[in-house]
N, C-alpha and C positions, 0 to 999 in steps of 0.2 A: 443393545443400542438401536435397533429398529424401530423402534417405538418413537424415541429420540430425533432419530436420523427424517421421518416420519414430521414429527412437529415440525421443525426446524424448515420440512417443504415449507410447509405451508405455511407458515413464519414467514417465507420470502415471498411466498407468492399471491399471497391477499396481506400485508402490512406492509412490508419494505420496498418491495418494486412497484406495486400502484401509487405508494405515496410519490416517488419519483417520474411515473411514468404521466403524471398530470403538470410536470415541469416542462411539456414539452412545447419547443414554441414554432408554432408553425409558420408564420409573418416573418421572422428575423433567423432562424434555424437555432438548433442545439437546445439546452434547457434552460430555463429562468433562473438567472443566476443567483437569486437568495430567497431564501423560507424565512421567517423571524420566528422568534419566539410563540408569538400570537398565531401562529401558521398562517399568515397573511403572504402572497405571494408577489415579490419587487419584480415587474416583469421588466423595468426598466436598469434593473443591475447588471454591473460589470459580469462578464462569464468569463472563468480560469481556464486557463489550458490544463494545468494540472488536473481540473474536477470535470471537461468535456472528454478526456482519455479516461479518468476513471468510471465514469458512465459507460463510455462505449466499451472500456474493458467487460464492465459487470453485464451489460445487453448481450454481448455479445454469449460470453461465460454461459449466461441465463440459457440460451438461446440452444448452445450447443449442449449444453443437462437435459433440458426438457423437455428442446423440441417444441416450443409457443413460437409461433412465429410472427405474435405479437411484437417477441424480444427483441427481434430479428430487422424487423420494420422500425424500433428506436434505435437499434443500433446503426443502420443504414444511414438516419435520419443522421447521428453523432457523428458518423464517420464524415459525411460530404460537409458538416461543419467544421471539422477539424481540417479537413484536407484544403476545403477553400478558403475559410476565414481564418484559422491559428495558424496554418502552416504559412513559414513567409519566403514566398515563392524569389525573392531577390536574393533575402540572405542566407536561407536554408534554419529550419528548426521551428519550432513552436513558442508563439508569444508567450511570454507570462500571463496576459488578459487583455482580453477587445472589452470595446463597449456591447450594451444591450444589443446593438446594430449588427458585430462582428468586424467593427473598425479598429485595429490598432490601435491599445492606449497604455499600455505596457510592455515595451517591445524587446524588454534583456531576455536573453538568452540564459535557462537555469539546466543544467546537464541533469539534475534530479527531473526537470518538467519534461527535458526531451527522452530519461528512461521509460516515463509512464507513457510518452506517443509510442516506444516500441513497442510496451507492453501491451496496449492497446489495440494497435496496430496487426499484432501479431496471433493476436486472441480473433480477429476479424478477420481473418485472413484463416483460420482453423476453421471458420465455418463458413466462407464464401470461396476461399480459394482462388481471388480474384488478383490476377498478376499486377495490376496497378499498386493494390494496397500492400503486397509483400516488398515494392520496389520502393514504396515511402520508407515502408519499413527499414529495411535496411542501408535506403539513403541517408535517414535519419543516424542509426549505427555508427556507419562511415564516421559519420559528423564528428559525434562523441569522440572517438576513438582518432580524429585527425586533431580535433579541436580543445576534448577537454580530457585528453590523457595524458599525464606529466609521467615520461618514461624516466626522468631521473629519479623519482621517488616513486615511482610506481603507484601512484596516487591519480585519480579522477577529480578534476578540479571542479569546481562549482560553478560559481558564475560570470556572465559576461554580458556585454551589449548589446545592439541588433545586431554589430558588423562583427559579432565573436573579439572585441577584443575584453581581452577578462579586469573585471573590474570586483572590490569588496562583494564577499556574502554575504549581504543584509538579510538574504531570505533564507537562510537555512542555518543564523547563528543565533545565538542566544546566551543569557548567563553573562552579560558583560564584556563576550568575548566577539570576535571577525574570526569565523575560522578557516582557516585553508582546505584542510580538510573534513569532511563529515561522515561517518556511520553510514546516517542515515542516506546521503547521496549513493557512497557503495552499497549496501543492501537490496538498494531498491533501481541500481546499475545491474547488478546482480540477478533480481525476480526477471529484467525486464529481457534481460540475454536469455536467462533460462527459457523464458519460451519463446525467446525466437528461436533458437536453437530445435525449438520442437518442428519448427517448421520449415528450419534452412539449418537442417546438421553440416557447417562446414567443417572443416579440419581447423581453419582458424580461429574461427568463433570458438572450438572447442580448446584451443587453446587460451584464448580471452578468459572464457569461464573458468580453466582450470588457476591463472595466475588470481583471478577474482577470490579464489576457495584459498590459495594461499595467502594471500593479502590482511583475509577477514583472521585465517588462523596464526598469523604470527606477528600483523600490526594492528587488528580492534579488538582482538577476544582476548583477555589476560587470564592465563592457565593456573592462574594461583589464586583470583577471587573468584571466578568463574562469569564475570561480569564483561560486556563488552565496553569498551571508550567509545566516547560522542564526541567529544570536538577536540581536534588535532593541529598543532603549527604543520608547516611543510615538511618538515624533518618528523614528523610524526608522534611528536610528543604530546602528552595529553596537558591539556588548556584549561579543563576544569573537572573537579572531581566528582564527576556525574552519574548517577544510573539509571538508565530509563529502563523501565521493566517491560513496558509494553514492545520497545524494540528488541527487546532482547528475548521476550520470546517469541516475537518475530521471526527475528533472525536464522531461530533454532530453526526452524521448520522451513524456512526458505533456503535454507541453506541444504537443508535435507532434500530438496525439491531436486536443487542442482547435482547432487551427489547422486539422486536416481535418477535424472534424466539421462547425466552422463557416464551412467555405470559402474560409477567410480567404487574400489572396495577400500577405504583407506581407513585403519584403527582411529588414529587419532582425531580426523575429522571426524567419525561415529559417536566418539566420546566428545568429544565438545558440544554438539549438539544434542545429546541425552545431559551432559553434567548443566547445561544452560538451561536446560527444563526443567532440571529437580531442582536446579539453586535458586529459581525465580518461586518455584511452588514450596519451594521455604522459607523464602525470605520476604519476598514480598505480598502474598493470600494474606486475604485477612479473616479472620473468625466466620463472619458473614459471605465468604467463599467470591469476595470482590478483589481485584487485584487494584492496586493504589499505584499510584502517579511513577512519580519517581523518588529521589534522593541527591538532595547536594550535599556536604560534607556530611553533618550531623542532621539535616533540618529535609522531613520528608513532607511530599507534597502527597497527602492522603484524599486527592481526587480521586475519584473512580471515571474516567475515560472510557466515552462511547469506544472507540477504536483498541483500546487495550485491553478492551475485555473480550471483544471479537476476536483479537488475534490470538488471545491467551486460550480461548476454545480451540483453535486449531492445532497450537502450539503444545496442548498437553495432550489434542489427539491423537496429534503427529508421535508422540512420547510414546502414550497407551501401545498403541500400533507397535512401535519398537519394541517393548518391554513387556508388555501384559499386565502392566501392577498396577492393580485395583487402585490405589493409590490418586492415579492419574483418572480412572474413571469416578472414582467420589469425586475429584476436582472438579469436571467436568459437571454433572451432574449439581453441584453446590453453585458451580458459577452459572450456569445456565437457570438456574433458578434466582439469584439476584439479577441477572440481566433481563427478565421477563421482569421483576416484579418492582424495580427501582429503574433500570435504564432504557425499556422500551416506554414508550408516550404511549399511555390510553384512551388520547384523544382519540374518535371516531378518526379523523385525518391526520394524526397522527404518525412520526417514524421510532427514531430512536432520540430519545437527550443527547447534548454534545457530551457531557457530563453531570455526575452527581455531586455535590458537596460532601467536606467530610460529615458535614450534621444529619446526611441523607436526604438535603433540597434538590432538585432540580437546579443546575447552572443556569442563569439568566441568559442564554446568546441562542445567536439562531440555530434553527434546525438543520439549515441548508445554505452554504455558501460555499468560497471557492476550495477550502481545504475540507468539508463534511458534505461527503458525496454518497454514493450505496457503494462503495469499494470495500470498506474492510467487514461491514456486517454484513452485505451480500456474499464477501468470496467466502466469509465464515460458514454460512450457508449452504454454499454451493460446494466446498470442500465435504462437507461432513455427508450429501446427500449423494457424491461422487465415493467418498472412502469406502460410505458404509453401504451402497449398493447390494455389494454381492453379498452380505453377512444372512 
């Protein structure tokens, strides 16, 4: 896999980070907050809090692999826009989205947007070590954990106001439904402890993350499809019969993240995250080695998703790694050749499609906006140039 490990540099670091790294706005700070289809750049677009944290995640990430300290310099640039313009210095947490300017124009509070500040946060703080940015960080934590943890169901709630009082999920539901609970809020509540945790090992946090690990394994993973649940009432019952394959193998491999940060040796959790690898690479790969959308009842949504094919790289390496069966390296191998050959853009300035159609079109939507950032095809990247190092 050197060879592999090998492309996949250089895949980031002349196609996916310079497309990005021309987002950057120097007059107003942070990145341009939309690309269009045309690759035409809206320098006057709204910019996300959720897509300025995952920038400065992936700069940072960059930054501490490789040692450019090109990377180092956008990510400084992401962080003093996060901290001065997202962060909201009255009420505590991160906007949903400013204008072009970095004026407040979104101002609820999403506990999914304030995991990606820590995630963020925490990743920049592994390569500056700078006491300011570990204190956001974990003010930030606090917050979560004061404001959007319901200890009677042991549930992390979603969303709220500016002044935190909690109001409807409009932004993390879907399918018809308002859900209380999400997946994908814990998951990615979950990525965002795991590394602070790398860089503030408390006794509590480790507590945090261990209840986090029981949570996923005995209220979203169900041990008899081998599928996790997406949208939840507060009692924890599932809302709709859904499966999203790209989070799911997500999950596997972040979950495995937390399980070796923390040392943990536990069977069952081992097994869940290996039986979520093989039941997505048999259920949902398709002939052409693409992984497709998801599934509501009977009626599958046979996109091919920028982001799901990224994580499904990591998630079957994460596998390989565990197991050794060739198996997961054809997987690999097959998927990394449809994502070259249908999902990356061959435009000269060109990145990645958000998606392909099932007829194998190109999706009409932009390149870049506030949910399609370089977070999940850069970490896939940078995972695979970090795994396979030493091989």
């Amino acid at each position: 896999m050197l060879k592999l490990a090998a492309e996949i540099r250089d895949h980031l670091e002349n196609k996916i980070l310079p497309f990005w790294m021309k987002l950057k706005d120097e007059e107003n700070g942070g990145f341009f907050g939309k690309v269009d289809e045309e690759l035409i750049v809206h320098k006057e677009e709204d910019k996300g809090g959720i897509a300025t944290a995952r920038f400065l995640w992936t700069f940072s990430a960059a930054y501490r692999v490789t040692g450019n300290k090109d990377y180092l310099l956008h990510a400084e640039h992401l962080y003093l826009f996060l901290r001065d313009k997202l962060y909201d210095r009255k009420h505590k947490g991160i906007y949903w989205l400013v204008n072009y300017k970095g004026e407040p124009k979104d101002t609820r509070k999403h506990v999914y947007a304030q995991s990606f500040a820590i995630y963020a946060l925490s990743e920049y703080y592994r390569v500056t070590e700078s006491k300011e940015v570990l204190e956001l960080a974990l003010e930030i934590y606090q917050l979560i954990e004061e404001k959007g943890f319901n200890r009677t169901n042991n549930a992390y709630l979603e969303e709220f106001d500016r002044c935190w009082n909690p109001q409807a999920n409009e932004m993390l539901s879907e399918n018809g439904v308002i859900a209380e609970i999400t997946m994908n809020t814990h998951i990615h509540v979950l990525e965002a402890y795991t590394n602070l945790y790398k860089v503030y090992p408390s006794k509590k946090l480790k507590e945090v993350l261990q209840n986090l690990l029981h949570v996923h394994y005995q209220k979203i993973y169900d041990k008899n499809t081998k599928f996790l649940g997406v949208f939840f009432d507060k009692g924890w019952n599932s809302l709709v019969p859904v499966k999203s394959f790209g989070h799911d193998i997500e999950a596997s491999w972040l979950m495995d993240e937390t399980v070796k940060t923390l040392g943990i040796n536990n069977s069952a959790y081992n097994e869940m995250i290996l039986d979520i690898a093989y039941n997505i690479s048999d259920y949902a790969i398709q002939s052409d080695g693409s992984l497709i959308n998801e599934q509501i009842e009977d009626n599958y949504d046979m996109t091919r998703v920028w982001w799901v094919q990224a994580e499904a790289m990591v998630g079957f390496l994460n596998a390989y790694q565990h197991t050794n069966d060739p198996k997961f390296e054809l997987l690999i191998d097959s998927l990394w050749e449809y994502i070259k050959n249908n999902i990356v853009d061959k435009r000269d300035n060109g990145e990645w499609f958000w998606s392909v159609e099932a007829d194998g079109t190109p999706t009409r939507r932009d390149i870049g906006e506030p949910w399609k950032t370089s977070y999940h095809n850069g970490r896939f990247c940078l995972e695979y140039m970090e795994r396979m190092s030493g091989e």
